[in-house]
C-alpha positions, -999 to 999 in steps of 0.1 A, spaced: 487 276 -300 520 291 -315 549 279 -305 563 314 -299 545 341 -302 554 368 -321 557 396 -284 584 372 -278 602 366 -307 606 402 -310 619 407 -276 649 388 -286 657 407 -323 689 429 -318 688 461 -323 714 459 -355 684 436 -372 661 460 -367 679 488 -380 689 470 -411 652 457 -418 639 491 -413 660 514 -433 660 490 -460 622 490 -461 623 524 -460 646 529 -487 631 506 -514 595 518 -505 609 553 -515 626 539 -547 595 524 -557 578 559 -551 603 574 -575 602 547 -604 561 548 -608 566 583 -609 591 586 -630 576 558 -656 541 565 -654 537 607 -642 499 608 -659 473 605 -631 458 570 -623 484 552 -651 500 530 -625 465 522 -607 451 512 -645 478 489 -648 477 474 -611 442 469 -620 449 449 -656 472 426 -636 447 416 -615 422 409 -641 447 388 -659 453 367 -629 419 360 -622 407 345 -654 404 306 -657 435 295 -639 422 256 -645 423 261 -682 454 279 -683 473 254 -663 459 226 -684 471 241 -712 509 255 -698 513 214 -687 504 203 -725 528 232 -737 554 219 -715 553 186 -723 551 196 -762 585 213 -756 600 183 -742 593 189 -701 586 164 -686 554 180 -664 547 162 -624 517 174 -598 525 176 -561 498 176 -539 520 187 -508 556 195 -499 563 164 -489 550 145 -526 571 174 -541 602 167 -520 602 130 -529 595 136 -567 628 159 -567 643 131 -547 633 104 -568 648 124 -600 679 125 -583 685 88 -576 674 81 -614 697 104 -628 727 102 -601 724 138 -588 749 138 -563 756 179 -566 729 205 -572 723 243 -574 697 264 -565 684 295 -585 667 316 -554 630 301 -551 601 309 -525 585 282 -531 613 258 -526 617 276 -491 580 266 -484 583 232 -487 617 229 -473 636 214 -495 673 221 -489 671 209 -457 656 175 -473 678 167 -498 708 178 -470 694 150 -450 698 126 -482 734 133 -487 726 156 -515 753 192 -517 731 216 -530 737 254 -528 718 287 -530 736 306 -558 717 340 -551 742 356 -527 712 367 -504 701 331 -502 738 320 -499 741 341 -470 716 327 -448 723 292 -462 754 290 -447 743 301 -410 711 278 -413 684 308 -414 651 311 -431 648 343 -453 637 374 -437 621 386 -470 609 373 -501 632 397 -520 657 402 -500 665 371 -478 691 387 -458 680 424 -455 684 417 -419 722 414 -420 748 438 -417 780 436 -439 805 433 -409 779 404 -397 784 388 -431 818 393 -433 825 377 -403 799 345 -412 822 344 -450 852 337 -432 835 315 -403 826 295 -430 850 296 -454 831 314 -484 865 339 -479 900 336 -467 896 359 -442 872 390 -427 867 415 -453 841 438 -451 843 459 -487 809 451 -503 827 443 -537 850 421 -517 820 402 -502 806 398 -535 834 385 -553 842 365 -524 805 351 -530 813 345 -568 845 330 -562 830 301 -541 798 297 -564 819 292 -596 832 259 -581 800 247 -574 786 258 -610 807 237 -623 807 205 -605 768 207 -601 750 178 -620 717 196 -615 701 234 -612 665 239 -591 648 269 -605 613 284 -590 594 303 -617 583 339 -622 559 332 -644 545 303 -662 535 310 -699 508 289 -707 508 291 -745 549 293 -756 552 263 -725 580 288 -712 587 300 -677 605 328 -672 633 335 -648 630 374 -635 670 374 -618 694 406 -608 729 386 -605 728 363 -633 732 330 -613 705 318 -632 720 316 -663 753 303 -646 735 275 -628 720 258 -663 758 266 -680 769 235 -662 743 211 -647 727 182 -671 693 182 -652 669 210 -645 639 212 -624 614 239 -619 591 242 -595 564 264 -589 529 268 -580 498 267 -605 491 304 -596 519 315 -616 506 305 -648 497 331 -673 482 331 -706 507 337 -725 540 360 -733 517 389 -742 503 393 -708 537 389 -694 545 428 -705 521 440 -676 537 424 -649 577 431 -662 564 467 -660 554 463 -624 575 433 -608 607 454 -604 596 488 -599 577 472 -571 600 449 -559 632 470 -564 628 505 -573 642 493 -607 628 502 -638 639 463 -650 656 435 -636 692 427 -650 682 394 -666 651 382 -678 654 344 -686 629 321 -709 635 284 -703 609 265 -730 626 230 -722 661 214 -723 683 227 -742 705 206 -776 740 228 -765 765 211 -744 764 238 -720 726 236 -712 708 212 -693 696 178 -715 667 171 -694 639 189 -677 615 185 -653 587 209 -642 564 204 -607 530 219 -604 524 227 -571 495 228 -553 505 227 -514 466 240 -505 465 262 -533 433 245 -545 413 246 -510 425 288 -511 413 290 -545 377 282 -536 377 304 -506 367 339 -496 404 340 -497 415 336 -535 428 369 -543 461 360 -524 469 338 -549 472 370 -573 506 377 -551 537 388 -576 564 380 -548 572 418 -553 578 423 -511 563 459 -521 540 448 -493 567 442 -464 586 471 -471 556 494 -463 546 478 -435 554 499 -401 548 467 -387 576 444 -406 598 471 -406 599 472 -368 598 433 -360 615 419 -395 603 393 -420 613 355 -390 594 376 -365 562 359 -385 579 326 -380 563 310 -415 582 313 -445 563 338 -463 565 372 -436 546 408 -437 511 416 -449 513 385 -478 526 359 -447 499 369 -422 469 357 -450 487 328 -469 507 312 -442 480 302 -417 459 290 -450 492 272 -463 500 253 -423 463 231 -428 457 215 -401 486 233 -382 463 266 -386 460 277 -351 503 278 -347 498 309 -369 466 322 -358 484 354 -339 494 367 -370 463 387 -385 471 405 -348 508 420 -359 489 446 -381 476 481 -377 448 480 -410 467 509 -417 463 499 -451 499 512 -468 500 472 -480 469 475 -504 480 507 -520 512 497 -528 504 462 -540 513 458 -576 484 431 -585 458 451 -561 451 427 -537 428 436 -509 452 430 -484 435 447 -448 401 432 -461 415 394 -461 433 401 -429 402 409 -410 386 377 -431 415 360 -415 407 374 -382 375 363 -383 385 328 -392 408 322 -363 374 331 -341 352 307 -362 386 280 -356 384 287 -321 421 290 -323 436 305 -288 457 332 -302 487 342 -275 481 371 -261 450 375 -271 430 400 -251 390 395 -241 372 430 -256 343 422 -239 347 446 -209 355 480 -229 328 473 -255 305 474 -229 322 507 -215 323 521 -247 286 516 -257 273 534 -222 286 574 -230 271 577 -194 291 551 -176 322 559 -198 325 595 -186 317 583 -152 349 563 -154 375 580 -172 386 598 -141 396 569 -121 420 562 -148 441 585 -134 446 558 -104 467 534 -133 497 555 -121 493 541 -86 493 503 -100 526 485 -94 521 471 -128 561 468 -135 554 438 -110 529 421 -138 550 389 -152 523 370 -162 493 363 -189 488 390 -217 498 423 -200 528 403 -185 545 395 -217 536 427 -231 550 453 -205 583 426 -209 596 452 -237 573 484 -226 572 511 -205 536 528 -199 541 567 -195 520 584 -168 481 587 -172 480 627 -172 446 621 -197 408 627 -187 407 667 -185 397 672 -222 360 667 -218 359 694 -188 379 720 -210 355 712 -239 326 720 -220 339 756 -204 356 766 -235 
């Protein structure tokens, strides 16, 4: 069972969060909108090329992988596998005490948020910093990102000011935006340059040039590998592609789905270390898989198609009400309520409430840049938490009103008396399902059951 399910996570969010989350959603969904439009105005263009990315990501991932590695290494990468987080964590680790990484820098990565690394290599004696000034943000006040995208899109520039000079990032509060930001860099360029090593993730993985590339807004990328001697990428094998030429589809999607941009500031190709004295002089690349393989030979397996765009999140009435930690699981929102419970293994169950926060309203699957079925694999994933047995909090027994609602006779027999629910002291319920539920509700009057009487004299 879930440690906290997500009725009462959400009765602790403040108002301010929610806010924050939801008009941002709101405002990049529209952006988006705008973009597509703008870019592609002929009928069914965008949908064409939704659909090309999702044939390009389901050809044979196994041969494109083995390939990408034998690039890599070609280029002078040295190329690891990690089963798990944990085999990932101690590879990294292991590179560190060999080459006397003391200092480190982080280029913003989901996948290094899956497996928990900071906190690792904290626990090791390592200083390593998020140099994306989203990540940096919630680094420094020990939270998990609240979107893939946008890891702090639930904070409020007086809240961050406040946490900047808490912690030091500024001298004191400011709250100007370009203040905050400059604040940001101010700190970061210190730790650029005494950084003996930069963690990247990677867009995309290009199988043929044995290049990833680096798909960044604030340049921090290119700042982080200025310095540091040692890089490491990590990433899983679903990013792989076949090569720079397929890469065009996805640049024309990634942003405009992600951002509402027509392209992101930087685009960075890292084919292995670099001769300069400014560039890193060794690097390392992990393959992760992390129960990527199990997914891939499941009913499941279009998932794996996920750009990281958010797209999904942002048009979710759900997310935007509750916010991306309500889902407790690194990745939140329509993607999070498939791939985390597949990602936890044997921990499946803790994250078995999840296919519940949605409304199969279905905004997710038509806005989804690699056209992932989305409401399809949550049902799938509703249907697996049954077949796991998994007892979902606040889980609620449909037994009863099937039976009502397959008897017409009975039904209308019935649906009087309901009239008698606003003679129930249910404000005195505190326990079980309906207990937790009316915790942040209040049921309006039952005034219901005279439409089937003034259907039948009018």
């Amino acid at each position: 069972m879930a440690t906290q399910p997500i009725d009462d996570f959400c009765a602790k969010i403040k108002p301010s969060t929610k806010s924050a989350v939801g008009s941002a959603s709101k405002e990049t969904t529209a952006a988006r909108k705008r973009i597509f439009e703008a870019a592609y105005p002929e009928a069914g263009k965008t949908d064409a090329l939704r659909g090309i990315a999702n044939a390009i990501k389901g050809q044979d991932l196994a041969a494109n992988v083995r390939r990408a590695a034998e690039s890599l290494e070609r280029n002078g990468v040295k190329v690891l596998f990690a089963a798990d987080a944990m085999e990932a964590k101690e590879q990294i680790a292991e590179i560190f005490k060999a080459e006397g990484v003391k200092n480190a820098v982080k280029v913003k990565s989901m996948t290094t948020e899956e497996i928990g690394l900071n906190s690792f290599l904290q626990s090791l004696g390592t200083d390593i910093v998020e140099t994306d000034l989203g990540e940096l943000i919630i680094q420094i006040e020990g939270e998990g990102p609240s979107h893939i995208v946008k890891p702090a899109m639930h904070r409020k520039r007086d809240d961050i000011a406040a946490s900047f000079e808490r912690h030091h990032v500024a001298d004191s509060y400011d709250d100007n935006p370009q203040h905050i930001t400059l604040n940001a860099r101010k700190y970061l360029r210190k730790k650029f340059l005494a950084a003996d090593a930069v963690i990247t993730g990677a867009n995309y993985v290009l199988a043929k040039e044995g290049a990833i590339a680096l798909i960044t807004n604030e340049g921090n990328a290119r700042f982080s590998m200025a310095g540091a001697k040692i890089h490491i990428a990590i990433a899983g094998f679903e990013k792989v592609i076949p090569s720079a030429k397929e890469l065009a589809v996805f640049l024309n999607l990634l942003a405009r789905s992600a951002t509402g941009q027509h392209s992101t500031v930087y685009t960075d190709f890292v084919s292995g270390p670099g001769s300069a004295k400014n560039s890193p002089q060794k690097m390392y690349f992990i393959f992760l898989d992390n129960g990527r393989s199990d997914i891939l030979g499941s009913e499941f397996a279009e998932i794996l198609k996920c750009m990281r765009c958010g797209a999904c999140m942002n048009r979710c009435p759900v997310f935007r009400l509750i916010s991306g930690h309500a889902y407790r699981a690194t990745y939140p929102g329509p993607l999070g309520i498939v791939l985390s419970p597949l990602l936890a293994g044997e921990r499946f169950c803790e994250y078995a409430d999840l296919p519940k926060a949605c409304t199969l309203c279905g905004a997710c699957a038509e806005v989804c840049p690699a056209k992932i079925p989305l409401p399809d694999l949550v049902l799938k994933m509703r249907d697996l938490a049954k077949t796991k047995h998994c007892k979902v909090p606040n889980d609620i027994n449909f037994a009863p009103f099937s039976f009502l609602a397959t008897r017409p006779k009975l039904w209308r027999a019935l649906v009087p008396l309901n009239r008698l629910a606003n003679f129930l002291p249910l404000g005195a319920v505190k326990f079980g399902p309906l207990g937790r539920w009316l915790k942040t509700r209040t049921l309006p009057s039952f005034r219901g059951g005279l439409f089937r009487k003034w259907f039948k004299n009018g």
